[in-house]
C-alpha positions, 0 to 999 in steps of 0.5 A, a space after each residue: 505476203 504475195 504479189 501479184 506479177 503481171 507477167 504470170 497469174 501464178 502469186 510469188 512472195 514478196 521479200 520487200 519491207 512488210 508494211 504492217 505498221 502494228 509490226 515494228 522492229 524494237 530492238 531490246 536493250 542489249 542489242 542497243 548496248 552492243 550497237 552502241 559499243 560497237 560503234 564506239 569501239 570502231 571511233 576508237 579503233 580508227 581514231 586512237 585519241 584519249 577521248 575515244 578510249 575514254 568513251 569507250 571505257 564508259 560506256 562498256 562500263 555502263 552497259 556491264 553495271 546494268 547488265 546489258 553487256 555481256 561477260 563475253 563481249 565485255 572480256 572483248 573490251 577489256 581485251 582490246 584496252 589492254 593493248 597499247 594504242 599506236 598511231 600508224 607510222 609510230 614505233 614502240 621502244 
């Protein structure tokens, strides 16, 4: 795409939005699991509550059975679950 700039007859790419409405993103329904997840892991991350691990929990099972996450990042799941979750300021004994 080029533009033309009024300081200069010479045309320089455009880097903005391309506005051609036939192209539009879609993102495929592993990048949609993987967005999804990811979000759930930070809200789990952050809060730490038994409704987020269990959100987390089910929705990475989800996208595992119909194969939309894959065994890597799942392992990445199961990795940080196995962990106890401890509320900054508590010990663990």
């Amino acid at each position: 795409m080029q533009a033309q700039h009024p300081s200069s007859s010479v045309s320089k790419a455009n880097t903005g939005p391309c506005l051609n409405a036939g192209s539009t993103y879609k993102p495929t329904r592993p990048m949609l699991a993987t967005a999804v997840i990811g979000a759930a892991l930070i809200g789990y991350l952050v809060h730490k509550t038994p409704d987020a691990r269990q959100r987390l929990e089910d929705l990475a099972d989800m996208a595992q059975t119909l194969g939309d996450l894959s065994e890597r990042d799942a392992a990445v799941v199961a990795q940080l679950l196995a962990k106890p979750a401890t509320l900054k300021g508590t010990k663990h004994v």
